[in-house]
C-alpha positions in Angstrom: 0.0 0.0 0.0 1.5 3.6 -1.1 1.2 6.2 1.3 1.9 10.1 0.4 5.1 11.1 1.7 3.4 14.4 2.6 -0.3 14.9 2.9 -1.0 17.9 3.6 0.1 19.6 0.1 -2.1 17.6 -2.1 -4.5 19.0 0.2 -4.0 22.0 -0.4 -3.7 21.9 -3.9 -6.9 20.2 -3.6 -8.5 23.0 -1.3 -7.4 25.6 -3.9 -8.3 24.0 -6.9 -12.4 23.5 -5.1 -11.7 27.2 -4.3 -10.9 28.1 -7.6 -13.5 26.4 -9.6 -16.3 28.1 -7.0 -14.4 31.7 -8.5 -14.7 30.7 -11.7 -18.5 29.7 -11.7 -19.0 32.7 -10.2 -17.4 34.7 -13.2 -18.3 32.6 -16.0 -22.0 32.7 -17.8 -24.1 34.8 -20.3 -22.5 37.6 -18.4 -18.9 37.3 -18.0 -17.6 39.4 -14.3 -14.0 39.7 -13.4 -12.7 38.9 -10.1 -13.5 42.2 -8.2 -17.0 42.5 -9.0 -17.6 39.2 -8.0 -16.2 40.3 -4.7 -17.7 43.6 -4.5 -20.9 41.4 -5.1 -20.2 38.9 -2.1 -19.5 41.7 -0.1 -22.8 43.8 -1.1 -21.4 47.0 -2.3 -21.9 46.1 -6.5 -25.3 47.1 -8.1 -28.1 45.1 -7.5 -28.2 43.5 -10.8 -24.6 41.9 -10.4 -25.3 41.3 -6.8 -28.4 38.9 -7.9 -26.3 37.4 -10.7 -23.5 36.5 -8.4 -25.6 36.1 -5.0 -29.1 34.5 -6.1 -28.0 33.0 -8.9 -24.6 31.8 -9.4 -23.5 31.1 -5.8 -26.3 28.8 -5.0 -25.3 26.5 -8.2 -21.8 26.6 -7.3 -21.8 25.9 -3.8 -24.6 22.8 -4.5 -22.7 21.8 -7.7 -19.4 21.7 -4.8 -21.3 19.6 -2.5 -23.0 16.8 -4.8 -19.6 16.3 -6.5 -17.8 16.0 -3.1 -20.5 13.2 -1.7 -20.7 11.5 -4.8 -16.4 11.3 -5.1 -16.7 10.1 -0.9 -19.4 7.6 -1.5 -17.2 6.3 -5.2 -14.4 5.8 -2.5 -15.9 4.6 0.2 -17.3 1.8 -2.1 -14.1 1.3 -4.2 -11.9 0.7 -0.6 -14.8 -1.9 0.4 -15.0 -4.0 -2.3 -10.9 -3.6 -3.4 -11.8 -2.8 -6.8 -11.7 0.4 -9.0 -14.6 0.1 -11.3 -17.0 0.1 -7.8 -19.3 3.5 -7.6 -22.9 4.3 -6.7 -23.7 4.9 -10.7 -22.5 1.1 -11.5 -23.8 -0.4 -8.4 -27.3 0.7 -8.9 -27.4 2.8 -5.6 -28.4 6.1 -7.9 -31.0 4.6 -10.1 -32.3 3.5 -6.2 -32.1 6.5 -5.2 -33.7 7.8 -8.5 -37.0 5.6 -8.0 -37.2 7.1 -4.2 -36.6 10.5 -5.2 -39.3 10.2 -8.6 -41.7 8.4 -6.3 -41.2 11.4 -3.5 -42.2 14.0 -6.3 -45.1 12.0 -8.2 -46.4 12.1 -4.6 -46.2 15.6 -4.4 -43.4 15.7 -1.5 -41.8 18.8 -0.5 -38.1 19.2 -0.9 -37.1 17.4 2.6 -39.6 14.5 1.9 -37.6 14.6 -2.1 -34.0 14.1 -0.2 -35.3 11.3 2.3 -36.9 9.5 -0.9 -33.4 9.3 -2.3 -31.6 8.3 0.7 -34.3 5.9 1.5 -33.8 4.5 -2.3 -29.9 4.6 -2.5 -30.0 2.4 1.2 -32.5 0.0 -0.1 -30.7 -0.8 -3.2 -27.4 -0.7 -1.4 -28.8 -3.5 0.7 -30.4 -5.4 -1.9 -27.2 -5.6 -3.9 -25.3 -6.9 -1.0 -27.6 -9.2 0.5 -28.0 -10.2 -3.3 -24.1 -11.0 -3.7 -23.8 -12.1 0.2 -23.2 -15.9 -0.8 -20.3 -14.4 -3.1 -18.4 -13.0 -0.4 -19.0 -16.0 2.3 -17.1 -18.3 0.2 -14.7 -15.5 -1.8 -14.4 -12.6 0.4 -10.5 -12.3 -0.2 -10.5 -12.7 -4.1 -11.4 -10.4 -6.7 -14.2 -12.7 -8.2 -16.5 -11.9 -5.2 -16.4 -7.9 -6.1 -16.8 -8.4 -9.7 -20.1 -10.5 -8.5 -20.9 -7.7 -6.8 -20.8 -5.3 -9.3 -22.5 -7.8 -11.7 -25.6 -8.1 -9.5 -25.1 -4.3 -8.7 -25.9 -3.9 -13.2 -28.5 -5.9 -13.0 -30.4 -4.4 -9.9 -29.6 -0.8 -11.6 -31.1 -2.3 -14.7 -34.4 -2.9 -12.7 -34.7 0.2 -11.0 -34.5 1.9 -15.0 -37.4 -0.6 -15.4 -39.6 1.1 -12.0 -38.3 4.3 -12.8 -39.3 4.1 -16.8 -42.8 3.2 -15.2 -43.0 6.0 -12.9 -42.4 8.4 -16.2 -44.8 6.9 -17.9 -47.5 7.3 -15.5 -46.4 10.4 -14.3 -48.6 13.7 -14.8 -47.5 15.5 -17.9 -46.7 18.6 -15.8 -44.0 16.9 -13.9 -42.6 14.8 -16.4 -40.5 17.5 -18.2 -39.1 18.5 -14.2 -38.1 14.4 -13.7 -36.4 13.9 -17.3 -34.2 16.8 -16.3 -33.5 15.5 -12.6 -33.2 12.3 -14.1 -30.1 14.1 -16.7 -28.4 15.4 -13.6 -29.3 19.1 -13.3 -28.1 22.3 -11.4 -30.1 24.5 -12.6 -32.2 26.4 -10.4 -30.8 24.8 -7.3 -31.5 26.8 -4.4 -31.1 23.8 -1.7 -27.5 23.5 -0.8 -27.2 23.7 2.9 -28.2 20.6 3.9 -26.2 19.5 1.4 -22.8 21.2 2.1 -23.3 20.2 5.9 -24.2 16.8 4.8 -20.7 16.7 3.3 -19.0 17.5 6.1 -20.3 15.4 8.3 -19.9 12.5 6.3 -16.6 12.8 5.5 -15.4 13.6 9.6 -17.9 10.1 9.7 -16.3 8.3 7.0 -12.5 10.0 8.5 -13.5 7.4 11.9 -13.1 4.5 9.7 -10.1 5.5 7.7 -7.5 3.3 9.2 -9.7 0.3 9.5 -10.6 0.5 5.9 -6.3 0.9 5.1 -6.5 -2.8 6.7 -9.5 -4.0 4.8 -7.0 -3.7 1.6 -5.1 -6.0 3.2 -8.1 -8.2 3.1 -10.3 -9.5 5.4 -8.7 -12.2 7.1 -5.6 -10.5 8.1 -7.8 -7.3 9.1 -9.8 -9.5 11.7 -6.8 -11.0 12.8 -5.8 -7.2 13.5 -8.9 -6.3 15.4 -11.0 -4.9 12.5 -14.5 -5.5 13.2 -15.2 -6.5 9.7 -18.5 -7.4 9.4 -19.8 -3.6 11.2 -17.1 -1.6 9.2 -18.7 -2.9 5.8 -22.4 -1.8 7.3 -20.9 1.5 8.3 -18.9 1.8 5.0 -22.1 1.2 3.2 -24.8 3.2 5.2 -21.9 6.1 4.7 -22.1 5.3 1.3 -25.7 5.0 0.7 -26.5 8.5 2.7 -24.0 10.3 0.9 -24.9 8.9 -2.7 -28.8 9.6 -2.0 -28.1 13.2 -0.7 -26.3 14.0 -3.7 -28.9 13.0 -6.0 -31.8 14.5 -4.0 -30.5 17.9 -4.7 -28.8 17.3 -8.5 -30.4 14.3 -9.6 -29.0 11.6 -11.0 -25.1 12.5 -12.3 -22.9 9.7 -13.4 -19.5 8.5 -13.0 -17.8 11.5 -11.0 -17.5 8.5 -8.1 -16.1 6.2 -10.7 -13.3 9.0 -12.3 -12.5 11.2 -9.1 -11.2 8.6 -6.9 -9.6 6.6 -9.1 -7.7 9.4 -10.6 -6.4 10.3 -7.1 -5.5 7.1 -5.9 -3.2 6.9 -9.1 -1.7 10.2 -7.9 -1.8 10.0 -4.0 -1.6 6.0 -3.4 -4.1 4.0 -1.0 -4.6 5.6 2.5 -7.6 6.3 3.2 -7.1 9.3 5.4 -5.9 11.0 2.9 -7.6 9.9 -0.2 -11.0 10.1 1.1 -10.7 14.2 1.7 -8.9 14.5 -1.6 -12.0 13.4 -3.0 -14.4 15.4 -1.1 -12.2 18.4 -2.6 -11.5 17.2 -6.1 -15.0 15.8 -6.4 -16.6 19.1 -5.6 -14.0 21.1 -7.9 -14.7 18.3 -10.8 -18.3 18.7 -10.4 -18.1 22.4 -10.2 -15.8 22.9 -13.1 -18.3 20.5 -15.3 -21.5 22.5 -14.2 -19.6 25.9 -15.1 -19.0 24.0 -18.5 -22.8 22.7 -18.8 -23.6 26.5 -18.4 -21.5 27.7 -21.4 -21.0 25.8 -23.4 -24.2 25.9 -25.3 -24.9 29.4 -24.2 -27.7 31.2 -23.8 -29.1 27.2 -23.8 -28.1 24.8 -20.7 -27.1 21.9 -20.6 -27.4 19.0 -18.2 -24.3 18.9 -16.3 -25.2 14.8 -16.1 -24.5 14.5 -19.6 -21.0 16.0 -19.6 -20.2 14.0 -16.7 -21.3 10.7 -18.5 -19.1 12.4 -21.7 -16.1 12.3 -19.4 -17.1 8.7 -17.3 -17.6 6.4 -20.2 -14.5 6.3 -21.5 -12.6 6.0 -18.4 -15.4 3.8 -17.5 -14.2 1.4 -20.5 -10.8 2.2 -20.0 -10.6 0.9 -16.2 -12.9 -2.3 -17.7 -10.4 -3.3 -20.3 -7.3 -2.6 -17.7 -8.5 -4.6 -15.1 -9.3 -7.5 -17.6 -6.0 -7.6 -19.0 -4.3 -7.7 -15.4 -6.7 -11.2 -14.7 
């Protein structure tokens, strides 16, 4: 296992770079602002007009787009240190397309925003657990190799391929006055987002949560045996890791909808750079997670300008390929 020599300046870069990307979403869009109105707009002293661009419009978007992209990287990692394997995310597991039918079935019902978010978390958890207690018989009898977590993710396709199904249903009997509103969440979108509190604090939180179980989970890679024979309690520390997981996939997609792949490409991109320990891989990705999603939101805004795009679809752009990429790797190392 690699460990960074010195932690705390990829963090920083990190830090910046999240920074950075917030600044630039703030300045980039149908109007362009430099620097020193955005911050005469933070600050209140700019006209009114820049002061609702930057304030009511931009900063909202920014600071969600930040959040979603550093739960979705945290739950990607916290799924890809489980299972030992680097094509493991919520997107490929089917955790977001549970999360989808919660979140859909929350707004066909009418919910409000809060009852929205606990639809998602409530989906992502229940296809978490169906997936694992699905693949359970794969890890009794293989829970060291690397055939149990490709089962895993093979049941994890095909339960994601049966949410689609439920969720394809909800569409179709759907009124047509929210239908238009769920094919965008369903894209992944940011626009109008007003709700990112919950979401930023959720982020936190999670990470100081997932942070608890770092240097258990730098054991795990070792694999299981040798981790119980070290005092990991293995059997809790996968239900933690995956309610962690779960929560933090669901939030993101209550407030963004359903965005691909930045769980599958974040963390494995920092792992490459920053090696395997946990404690500091898992806040690299809360950083560069919420700088990746930031940057491709900022993108989603103009590159099609005045028209917006889905910041899903850029994501998926990006996710594929990697996605295919990692695929072919790992089946030319077995």
């Amino acid at each position: 296992m690699r460990h960074t020599r010195r932690p705390l300046l990829p963090l920083a870069l990190l830090l910046a770079a999240a920074g950075g990307s917030v600044l630039l979403a703030l300045m980039l869009g149908s109007e362009t602002l430099s620097p020193r109105a955005v911050a005469d707009a933070l600050r209140g002293t700019d006209t009114s007009f820049t002061r609702d661009i930057v304030v009511a419009l931009r900063l909202p978007r920014a600071l969600a787009a930040l959040a979603c992209g550093a739960l979705l990287a945290l739950s990607g990692a916290l799924l890809q240190a489980l299972l030992r394997n680097p094509l493991a995310e919520p997107y490929v597991l089917g955790v977001s397309s549970g999360a989808s039918v919660g979140a859909l079935t929350a707004l066909w019902l009418g919910a409000s925003a809060g009852g929205t978010s606990a639809g998602a978390s409530a989906g992502a958890l229940g296809a978490t657990a169906l997936v694992f207690l699905l693949g359970a018989r794969a890890f009794r009898r293989h829970a060291d190799s690397a055939s149990a977590s490709v089962q895993l993710l093979l049941v994890g396709v095909i339960v994601a391929a049966g949410f689609s199904a439920v969720v394809a249903f909800i569409l179709s009997i759907a009124p047509e006055g929210q239908l238009r509103g769920m094919v965008f969440w369903l894209l992944g979108d940011l626009n109008g987002v007003e709700r990112y509190g919950v979401a930023l604090a959720g982020a936190v939180a999670l990470l100081a949560a997932a942070l608890l179980l770092a240097r258990d989970l730098n054991l795990m890679l070792l694999g299981d045996g040798p981790a119980e024979a070290l005092g990991v309690p293995v059997q809790r520390l996968r239900i933690a890791v995956v309610v962690l997981a779960s929560v933090a996939a669901g939030l993101a997609i209550s407030v963004a909808g359903s965005i691909g792949f930045v769980g599958l490409v974040v963390p494995h991109a920092l792992r490459l750079a920053l090696g395997n320990d946990q404690r500091v891989l898992l806040p690299a990705c809360a950083l560069g997670g919420g700088a990746f999603l930031v940057l491709a939101d900022t993108l989603a805004r103009t590159l099609a300008a005045p028209m917006q795009l889905p910041v899903g679809v850029l994501t998926a752009f990006i996710g594929v390929p990697a996605f295919l990429w990692l695929l072919l790797r790992q089946g030319g190392r077995t």
